[in-house]
Each structure stands twice: as C-alpha cells, then as structure tokens.
C-alpha positions, 0 to 999 in steps of 0.5 A: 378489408374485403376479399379479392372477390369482392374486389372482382365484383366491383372493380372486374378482372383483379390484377395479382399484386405483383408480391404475388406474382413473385412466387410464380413463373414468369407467363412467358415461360409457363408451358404445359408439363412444366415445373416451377419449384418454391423458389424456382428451378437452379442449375450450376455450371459442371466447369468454371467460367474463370478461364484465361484467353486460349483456354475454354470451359466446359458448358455443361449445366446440371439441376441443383433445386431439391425438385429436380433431385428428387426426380428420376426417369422410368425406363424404355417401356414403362407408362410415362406420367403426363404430369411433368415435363418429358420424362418426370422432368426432362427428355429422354431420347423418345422426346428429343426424336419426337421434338426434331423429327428425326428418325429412329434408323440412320447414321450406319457408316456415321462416326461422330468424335466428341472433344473433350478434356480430361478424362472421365474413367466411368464414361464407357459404362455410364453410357452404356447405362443411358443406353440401356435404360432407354431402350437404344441398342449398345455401343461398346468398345468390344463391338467396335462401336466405341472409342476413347482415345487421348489428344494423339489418338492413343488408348493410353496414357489418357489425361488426368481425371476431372470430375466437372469434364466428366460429366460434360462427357456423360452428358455429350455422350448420352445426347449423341447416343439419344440422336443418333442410336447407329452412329459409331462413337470416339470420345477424343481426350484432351489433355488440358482445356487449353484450346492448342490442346482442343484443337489437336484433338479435333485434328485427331477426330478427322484423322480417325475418319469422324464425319462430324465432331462436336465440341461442347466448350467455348472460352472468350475470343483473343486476337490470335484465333483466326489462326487457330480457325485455320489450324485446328477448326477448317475441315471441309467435308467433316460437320463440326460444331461448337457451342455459343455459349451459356451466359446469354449475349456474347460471342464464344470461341470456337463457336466464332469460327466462320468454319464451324457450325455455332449452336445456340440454344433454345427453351423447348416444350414438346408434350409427347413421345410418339414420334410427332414433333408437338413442341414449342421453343423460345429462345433460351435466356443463357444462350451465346450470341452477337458478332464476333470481333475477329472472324470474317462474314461469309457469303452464305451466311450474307445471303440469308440475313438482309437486316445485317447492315441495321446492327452494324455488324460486319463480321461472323454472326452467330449462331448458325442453328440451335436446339434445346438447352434450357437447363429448365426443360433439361435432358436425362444424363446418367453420371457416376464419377465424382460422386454422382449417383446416376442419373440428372437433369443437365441443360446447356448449349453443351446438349444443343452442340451434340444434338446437331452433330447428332442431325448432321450425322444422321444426315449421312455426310461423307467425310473428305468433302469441299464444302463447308458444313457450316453452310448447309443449313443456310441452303434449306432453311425451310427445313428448319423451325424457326424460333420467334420468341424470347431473347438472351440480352438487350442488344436492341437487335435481332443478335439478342432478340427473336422477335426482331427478325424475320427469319434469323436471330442471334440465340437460336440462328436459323432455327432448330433441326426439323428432320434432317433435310438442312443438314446435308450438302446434297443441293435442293432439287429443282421444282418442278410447278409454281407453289400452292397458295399459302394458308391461313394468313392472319393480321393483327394491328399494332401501333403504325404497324401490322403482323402479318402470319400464315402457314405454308403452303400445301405444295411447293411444287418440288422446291425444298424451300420458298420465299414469300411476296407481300402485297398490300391495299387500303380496299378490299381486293385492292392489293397494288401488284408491287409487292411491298416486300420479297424474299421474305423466308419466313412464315411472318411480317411486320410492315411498319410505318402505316397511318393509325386509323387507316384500314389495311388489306393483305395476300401473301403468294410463295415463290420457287424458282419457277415463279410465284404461285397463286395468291393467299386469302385476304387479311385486314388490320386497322393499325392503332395507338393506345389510347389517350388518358383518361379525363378528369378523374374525381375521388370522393367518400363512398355513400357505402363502404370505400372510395367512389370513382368516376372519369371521362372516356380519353380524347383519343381512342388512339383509332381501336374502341375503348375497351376497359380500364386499368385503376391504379391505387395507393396509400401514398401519393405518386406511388400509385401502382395497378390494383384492378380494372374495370369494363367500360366503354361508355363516356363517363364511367365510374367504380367503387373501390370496397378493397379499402380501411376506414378513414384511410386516404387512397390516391388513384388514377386510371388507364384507358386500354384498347387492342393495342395496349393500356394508355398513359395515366390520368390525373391523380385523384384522392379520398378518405375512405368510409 
C-alpha cells in the first residue's frame, strides 16, 4: 500500500476518506479559537423537556464533555490566552460587549426582572461572584441594586428550591449583569413552572417598574394561549423577551406571542475582547423556529418579511432577534447550588433571552409606553448583523434556513444586536441627502443564478437605515434603468432564473426617503451548470504499479471551463465513493491510481468539476491491479 502522499502525487488533492473526517469538526463549523474535543463537545439540558401543555421548562444548557470541565476562566485583569475560544473556552462579559457593540456605561435608572421558577437559595451570592471576578461593579440587596421576590412580589416565603432552575438563575443573572453592568436587577420566583404561575410573575415584574422582563423558559403552544398572551404577556411600554427554544425547528411559547420579542439563537465566533465587534454567527443548530399555530401575524412584522406568502405561513413568525447560544461557543456561569462547584460553560436560548433584554435596556425604554417592544427592531433593521449562514431544520424555507432569505430567517430573525440602536422606540431621524454609493459589489455564478453582495455605503445621508435597488444588463455599462429588484434590506442578492452561459452585469444604489443615491461599481458573473460526465472512462493494469485511467473531457462544460476531476474507487462494484482528484482540462486525461494491492480488481468512475460544482459520474470502469 502506498502513502497518502504518494497518492498526491499521483492523483493530486487526496480527499480525506470520510472515516477520517468522522474524527473532526464539521468545516462549517471550524472557527478560530474553537475547540472540538475526541468525541466532540456535549451539553445537557439543566430542565427536562417533559413537561405537559401549560407548563414550561427552563432552557438553560450546560457543557458536560471532560474539555469543557476542565476549563476555568482567568479573571478581570489577567492575560487572556489567544488559544481557545473567548475566555479558556467561552465568553465573559468583555467578549459579549465586543461581539454586540454594546457600551460599557448605560442602563442607570434601568430595571431589568428575570422570571423564573422555584428558587435558587445561592442566587445572590453566585452573582455577586461573576461580577466580581470579571471585573463588573456589585449588585446586592444592601445597595439597593437587587431584588428577589416570589410570584406576588414578597421577599418571603419564596418557592421551593430547585437545582435545574438554579442554575437557568445563575445563568440569567450573570448574562444580564455581563450586558448591562448599571441595571437594577429583580429576580421574580414562581412558584411552579406552570405558565398561569410565570405569568403572574411577569405581571408582578411590571408592577414593580421593570422596563424590561426576561423569560428564559418556553413549553409547546396549546389552544388556549392567545389568552394567556392577553393576560400575562401584553404590556406596552416594558421590553419583554422569551426564548424560541433549544430543539431546533418548532414554535415554543411564550416566545409565539406576537407581544413579546422571540430570541433565537445564533453560533458566535468573536476573536477578541477589546471593545471591537470582530465576530462571526451562524445559526445555531438548537435554536426555535417556525410559524406559530395560534398567535396573529402583525403588520410590522409583515412589512419586513415579503417572502412570507412562499411558506404558507400566515401567523406570527418567529424569532424576532437572537444572539449567541450555541452551548459550543458557550458563556462563563458561575453556580454553587446543587452541588456545582463554581463556575461552567452554559449555552442555550436562555443566554440569548437575557442578553437582548440586557440591549433592550441598555437602550433606555421608559416603562409605561404605547408601543410594542417587540416592534422596535423591525424599525432599524440596519442596526442589526444579520446572519446569513446555518440552519435548525429542513423546513425547505427561510423558517428553517439562513441562507434563504434576504434579510430574515427563522433561527436568528432579523439578526443580532449591533449596539443598541434597534432596540429603542424613539422613530429614525429623517435624512437629510440621498446616500452614498454602496461599496465593494461582488457576483458570483451559480446554476441559472448569481449572488450578489456588497458593503454599505459610507453615508447614509442621516437615515438609521436603507434599502437597496438592483439593476441589471448583458453589456457592460448596460444596466437597464428598471431596477430588477427594490426594497432589498439587506446587503446580498440572489437573482435567479438566468440563461447558463450568458454573461450578466450588475450595480446596486442604496435608497432613503429622499431617493436613490449614486450607483455602485459594476460586477459580472456568467451563470453555469456543472459539467456533464465524463466519457468513456477505460481501466487497465498499470505497466508499474496499480491501475492506469484515461477518459474524455464531458460534452458539456455546463458553460465554466473544466478545471478538474474527482476519481471515485472501490473494491466492490457500484460502491464507488471519492478517493482523489486529478488537475486536468485537456480533451482526453488519464491517471495511475499506486494507492492499490496487487492482484486486486478495483471499480472507478469519475467526475468533471467546474466553478459551479462536481458533475454526475462516468461510466463505471474496472481492473486488476499490478
């Protein structure tokens, strides 16, 4: 048997057998800093999921893999190792700041409530702890700045204790604190995870004067909660906020009532703690999604997402916003009831609940306004990052998938908080010029399609947001003065149903109230399909060692050159799976495949690849290796 190298030399690029790549982190999700154990990185929920209608769990999510254990934070101050991800492993309020721009003074005169069940006896002092440790100024009941209370607003008695909703407190309070350093804080306890009970405690959390109230729980929508919406959930003027959900595609309540802002949840890869957002998202895998059975669509939310009429969906949306809770880019918690030793890596739309009510305080809403919270960020969405990339499901729409929308999907809604500006209910200023160009337009072929994308432009001539206008022509310098699209909101495009072959030129203008502004630099892309197969693939005993190959370029370069192939191999016929590939783009190629044992009959076909991706395969092929 010869090398892999040997097998590079011969075949070109290996491609890894895929009982290696088993080992591995999937390519998508391989981010600097990050870290992917033996086995991979496991978590657990801190609630059960087995909870009846009109009842809710808590969404906390912990790291259990021995990497993970064995991690621990260094404290305010101290050098912070570049080699894992944030913090030895996960965030700590410096990275959180620096991944949502959000500023270190604000949310003096802020009271954020965090509902949750039962109580955790150590919840005080465990926060007191984070704080500490991080560096955050103390928050206690002796200065006035905490609060904990039962479901009717006393200091006593207070629910049973419950070690799974204590650590959802710790971790609620330390994503708060890590957020929103200024804000006064009321821990309001349930007495049970009924949902009558929760929502008792979040008329209680108004009653006390919250400006915004978090609810890190969800549970399966029923029949009746439209009217629980109305009782426990409508409070105009106060932020509140309801996680979408850790099981990945499916609607949760109470993060379904159209009054309530839905936080989903979003993997995030940000590289430093300076102060500077330098991150990446996806959506995260676990995060809740979809349309909701019972609740009511809303204008606001209407107006926003145009595509909704392609699912069929013609209820709530959710999520609204979202930030990160992949356990696997997890946050610092530090828990001491129930036998925890301090401090662990939690994940979880739990910390995306808290981290938005956090913004939306920040923010500086006064409580006992008309509007609804939940509509605010639909007015700035520019003031957002939208997340293009990763999915919860296979829905076979934008509910499940961030790549297939423009400007909003299901896991990650309409992106994650980038300072505070979408999260206020103070309308945009009016602009004051047409924008600038839009920069750095870019087009990439596809299969009857192009991807458009560009950066926005320097100015936006006073506006807190714009759209964008597309034009297209087959000339250079001939975009036709119809825009073929308009209102796009985002920074990307994909225009669909071209001609393969037939080069395509573009220029994007951004539009405010005052009109389009100038246009942006031209880009082309000549649309394609993959190729063809390849012909008459022919295997024979190599005069050295192995097995020789020759075929014939496809018929059909599917409209891009030819660029290599992919050979597929195996010992057993019509198992063939890739093996390597091979840089070619002459009319009649051929290889030696030395990876082989004597006197063994291999099968093969092969692949042609082109810009726009790997082809169907040839015939099949065989021979005896020398």
């Amino acid at each position: 048997m010869h090398s892999l190298a040997s097998l590079k030399a011969v075949l070109g690029a290996v491609i890894v057998p895929a009982a290696l790549m088993l080992v591995a982190a999937p390519a998508s999700a391989v981010k600097v800093g990050a870290h992917y154990g033996p086995e991979g990185p496991t978590n657990a929920n801190s609630c059960s999921n087995s909870v009846s209608a009109g009842y809710a769990h808590c969404l906390a999510h912990f790291r259990t893999d021995a990497w993970a254990r064995d991690r621990r934070p260094v404290a305010h101050g101290q050098k912070v190792s570049s080699a894992t991800l944030g913090n030895d492993g996960a965030y700590d309020p410096s990275f959180l700041r620096s991944a949502y721009a959000t500023p270190s003074a604000g949310g003096v005169g802020q009271t954020v409530a965090i509902v949750d069940a039962y109580d955790d006896p150590n919840a005080e002092s465990d926060m007191a702890h984070y704080r500490s440790f991080f560096g955050l100024s103390a928050c206690t009941t002796a200065n006035g700045c905490f609060r904990k209370v039962n479901q009717s607003g006393a200091a006593s008695p207070l629910p049973s204790h419950n070690s799974g909703w204590g650590q959802e407190i710790s971790l609620d309070l330390d994503m708060v604190s890590a957020i929103c350093e200024s804000c006064h804080v009321v821990l309001v306890e349930a007495s049970s995870n009924s949902m009558a009970n929760l929502g008792a405690s979040v008329n209680t959390a108004v009653k006390l004067g919250a400006n915004v109230v978090t609810n890190s729980y969800g549970g399966s929508e029923y029949s009746s909660e439209t009217s629980d919406t109305t009782s426990y959930f409508d409070h105009p003027g106060v932020a509140i906020t309801a996680a979408t959900g850790d099981s990945g595609y499916g609607v949760e309540f109470p993060a379904a009532a159209p009054t309530v802002t839905a936080v989903g949840g979003t993997s995030l890869y940000q590289e430093t703690n300076s102060g500077t957002r330098d991150a990446t998202e996806e959506a995260w895998s676990g995060a809740g999604s979809g349309c909701s059975s019972y609740e009511p669509q809303q204008a606001w939310q209407l107006a926003v997402v145009t595509e909704y009429t392609l699912t069929g969906c013609y209820k709530r949306m959710i999520a609204d916003v979202s930030a990160d809770a992949n356990p696997n880019t997890g946050v610092w918690v530090y828990d001491t009831y129930g036998g925890n030793s301090g401090f662990e890596i939690f994940g979880g739309t739990s910390a995306s609940t808290q981290i938005v009510g956090a913004v939306f305080a920040l923010a500086g809403n006064a409580p006992g306004g008309s509007g609804e919270a939940t509509a605010y960020p639909y007015s700035h969405i520019a003031a957002l990052n939208y997340v293009h990339v990763g999915s919860n499901g296979k829905c076979g729409t934008y509910l499940c998938d961030a790549a297939d929308s423009e400007h909003f999907n299901g896991p990650t809604g309409l992106g994650t908080p980038n300072g505070v500006a979408a999260f206020t209910g103070t309308p945009p200023a009016p602009p004051t010029s047409v924008p600038s160009a839009p920069q750095s337009l870019t087009a990439k072929a596809g299969n009857g399609q192009v991807a458009l994308s560009w950066t926005a432009p320097s100015s936006t001539g006073g506006a807190t947001s714009v759209t964008y206008e597309l034009f297209r022509g087959t000339s250079p310098g001939g975009e036709t003065a119809t825009p073929i699209a308009t209102g796009v909101s985002g920074t990307s495009f994909t225009d669909k149903g071209l001609s393969n072959g037939t080069t395509y030129y573009y220029t994007v203008k951004a539009v405010n109230s005052l009109g389009a502004g100038e246009a942006s630099g031209e880009a082309s892309a000549t649309p394609a399909s993959a190729p063809s197969a390849p012909l008459s693939l022919t295997a024979s005993t190599a005069s050295g060692t192995g097995v020789a190959l020759k075929w014939s370029a496809p018929a059909s370069s599917g409209g891009s050159a030819v660029t290599s192939y992919v050979v597929y191999r195996s010992t057993l016929s019509g198992r063939e799976s890739a093996y390597g590939t091979v840089s070619c783009t002459a009319s009649t190629c051929s290889a030696t495949d030395t990876g082989t044992r004597s006197r063994t009959v291999y099968y093969y076909t092969v692949a042609a690849v082109n810009a726009i991706g790997t082809g169907p395969q040839s015939n099949q092929a065989s021979a005896k290796a020398k």
